[in-house]
C-alpha positions in Angstrom: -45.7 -9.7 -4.9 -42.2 -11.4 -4.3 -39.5 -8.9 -3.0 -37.4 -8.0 -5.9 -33.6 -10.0 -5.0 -31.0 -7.3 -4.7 -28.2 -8.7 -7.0 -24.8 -8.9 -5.3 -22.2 -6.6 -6.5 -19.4 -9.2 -6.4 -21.2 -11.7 -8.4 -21.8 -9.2 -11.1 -18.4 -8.0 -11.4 -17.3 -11.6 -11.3 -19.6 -13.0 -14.1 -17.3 -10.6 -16.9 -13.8 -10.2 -17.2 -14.5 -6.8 -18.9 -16.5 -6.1 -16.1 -13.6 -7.2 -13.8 -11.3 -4.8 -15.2 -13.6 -1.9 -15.7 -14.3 -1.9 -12.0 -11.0 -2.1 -11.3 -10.2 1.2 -13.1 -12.5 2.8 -11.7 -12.0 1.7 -8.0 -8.2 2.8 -8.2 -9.3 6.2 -10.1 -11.4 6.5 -6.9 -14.6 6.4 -9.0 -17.0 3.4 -9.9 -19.8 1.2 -8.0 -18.0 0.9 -5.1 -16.4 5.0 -4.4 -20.2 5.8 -5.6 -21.7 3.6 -2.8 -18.7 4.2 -0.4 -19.7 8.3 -0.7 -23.6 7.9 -0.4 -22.6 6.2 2.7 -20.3 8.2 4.5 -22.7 11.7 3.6 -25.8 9.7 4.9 -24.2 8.2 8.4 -23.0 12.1 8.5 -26.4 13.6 8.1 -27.5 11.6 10.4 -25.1 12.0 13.3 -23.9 8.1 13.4 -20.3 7.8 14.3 -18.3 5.6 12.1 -14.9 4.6 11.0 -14.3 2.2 7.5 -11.6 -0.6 8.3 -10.0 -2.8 5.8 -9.3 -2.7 2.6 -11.0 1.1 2.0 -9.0 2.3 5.2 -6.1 0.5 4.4 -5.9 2.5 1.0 -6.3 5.6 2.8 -3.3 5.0 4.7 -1.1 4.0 2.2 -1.6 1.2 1.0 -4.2 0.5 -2.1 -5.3 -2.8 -3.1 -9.2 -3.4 -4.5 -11.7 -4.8 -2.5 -15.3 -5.2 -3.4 -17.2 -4.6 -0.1 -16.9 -2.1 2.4 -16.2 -2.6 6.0 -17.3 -0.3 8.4 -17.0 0.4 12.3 -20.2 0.8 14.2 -20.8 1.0 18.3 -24.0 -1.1 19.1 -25.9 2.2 19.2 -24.9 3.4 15.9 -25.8 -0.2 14.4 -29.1 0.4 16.3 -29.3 3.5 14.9 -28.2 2.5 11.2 -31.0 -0.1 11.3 -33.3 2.1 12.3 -33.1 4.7 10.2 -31.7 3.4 6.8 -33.4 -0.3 6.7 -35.8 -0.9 3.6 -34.7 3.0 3.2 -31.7 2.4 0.7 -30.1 -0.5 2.6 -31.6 -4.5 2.8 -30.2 -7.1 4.9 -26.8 -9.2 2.6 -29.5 -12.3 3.4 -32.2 -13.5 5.7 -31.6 -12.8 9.1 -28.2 -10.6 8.9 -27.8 -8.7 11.6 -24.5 -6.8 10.6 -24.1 -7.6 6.9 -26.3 -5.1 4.4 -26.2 -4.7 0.9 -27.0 -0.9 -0.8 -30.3 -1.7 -2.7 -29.1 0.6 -5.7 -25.8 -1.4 -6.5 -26.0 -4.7 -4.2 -22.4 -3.4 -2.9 -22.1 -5.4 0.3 -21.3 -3.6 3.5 -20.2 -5.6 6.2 -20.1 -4.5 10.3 -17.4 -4.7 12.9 -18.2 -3.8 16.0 -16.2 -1.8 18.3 -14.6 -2.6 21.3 -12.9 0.0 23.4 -12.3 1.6 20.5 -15.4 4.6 19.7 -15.2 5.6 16.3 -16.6 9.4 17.2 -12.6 9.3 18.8 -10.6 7.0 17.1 -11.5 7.8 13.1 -9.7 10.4 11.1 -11.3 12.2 8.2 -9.1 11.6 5.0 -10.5 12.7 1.8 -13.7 13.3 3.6 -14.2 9.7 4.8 -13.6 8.9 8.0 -11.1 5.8 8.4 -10.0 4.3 11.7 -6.8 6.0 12.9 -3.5 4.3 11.6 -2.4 2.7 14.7 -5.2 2.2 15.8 -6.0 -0.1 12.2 -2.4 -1.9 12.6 -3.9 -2.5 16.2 -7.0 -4.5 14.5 -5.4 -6.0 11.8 -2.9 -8.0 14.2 -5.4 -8.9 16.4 -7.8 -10.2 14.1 -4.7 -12.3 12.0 -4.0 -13.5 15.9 -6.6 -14.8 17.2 -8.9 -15.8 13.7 -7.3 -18.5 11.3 -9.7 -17.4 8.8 -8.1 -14.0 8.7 -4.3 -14.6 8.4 -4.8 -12.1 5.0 -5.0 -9.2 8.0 -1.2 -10.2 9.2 -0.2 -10.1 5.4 -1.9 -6.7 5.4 -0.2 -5.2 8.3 3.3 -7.0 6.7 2.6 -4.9 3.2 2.4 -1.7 5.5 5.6 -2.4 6.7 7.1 -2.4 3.2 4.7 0.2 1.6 5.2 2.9 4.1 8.2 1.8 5.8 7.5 1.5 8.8 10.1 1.6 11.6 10.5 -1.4 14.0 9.7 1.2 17.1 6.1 1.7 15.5 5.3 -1.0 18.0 6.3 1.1 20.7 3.1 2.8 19.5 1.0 0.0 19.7 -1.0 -2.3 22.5 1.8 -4.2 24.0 -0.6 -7.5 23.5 0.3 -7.4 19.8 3.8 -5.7 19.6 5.7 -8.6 19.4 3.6 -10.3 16.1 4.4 -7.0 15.1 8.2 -6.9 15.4 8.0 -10.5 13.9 6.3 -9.5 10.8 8.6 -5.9 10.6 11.8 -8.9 10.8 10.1 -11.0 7.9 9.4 -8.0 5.7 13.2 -7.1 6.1 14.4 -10.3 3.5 14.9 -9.3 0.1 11.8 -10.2 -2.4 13.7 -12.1 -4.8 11.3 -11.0 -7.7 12.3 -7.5 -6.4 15.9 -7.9 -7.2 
């Protein structure tokens, strides 16, 4: 008997515009598909001792600055990606496609859950527990954002990100003092840029 397909959560939402605004609702009420799926999965990496921190869009709501998003991104070690596998494969979680090694789907809503692994950065150190998920600490997230907007032309959306931060939370142009000096300076550039008046804002 053919394995039942596990229908994407982003093609759903996308084949209704009702749908589309009903999920919308419900992300920014902090409810729906994705919160549900997003809370399944923080209790059950929890229960099972698997350090983790969600980047992106998720994180960057937590910090300030909401915008939806219909997949979840979370930070693994290679150990806890090992251990993910292992324990939660065919278990409530199938591989987004043949062969994906750090791209799952939840089999219950076909919400898409993609993985970033870390570098120097261990999430058991460097996540923070807000509203009982645990997100990537803030500087730690600007850190990523600007390196990933650096050094991937496919991810320029991550620079715009850390730019909406600026204006969002105001922050100061000494934040990069905080920072890894390898990406202070895209920083200060980007705090300059967000300084000009949004004509639409006037």
């Amino acid at each position: 008997m053919a394995k039942e397909r596990v229908v994407a959560f982003e093609e759903a939402v996308r084949q209704s515009p009702d749908r589309i605004m009903a999920e919308a609702t419900d992300f920014f009420m902090e409810r729906g598909t994705l919160n549900e799926t997003l809370k399944n999965l923080a209790l059950q990496l929890d229960e099972a001792s698997i350090p983790y921190a969600l980047v992106g869009a998720i994180a960057l709501g937590r910090h300030g600055l909401v915008r939806m998003t219909l997949d979840i991104d979370v930070l693994f070690t290679r150990e806890g990606l090992e251990q993910f596998k292992a324990r939660f494969l065919g278990r409530g979680y199938v591989p987004a496609f043949p062969g994906a090694e750090r791209a799952f789907r939840a089999a219950d809503t076909g919400v898409r859950i993609k993985v970033l692994m870390t570098g120097d950065d261990d999430p058991a150190v460097t996540a923070v527990n807000l509203g009982g998920i645990r997100v990537l600490a803030f500087e730690k997230l600007v850190e990523l954002k600007l390196a990933s907007g650096m050094t991937a032309p496919h991810r320029r959306r991550d620079l715009s990100d850390v730019q909406d931060l600026i204006r969002t939370v105001r922050l100061p142009l000494d934040f990069a003092d905080r920072l890894d000096a390898s990406v202070r300076a895209v920083y200060r550039e980007l705090w300059q840029e967000a300084q000009t008046a949004d004509p639409f804002e006037q």
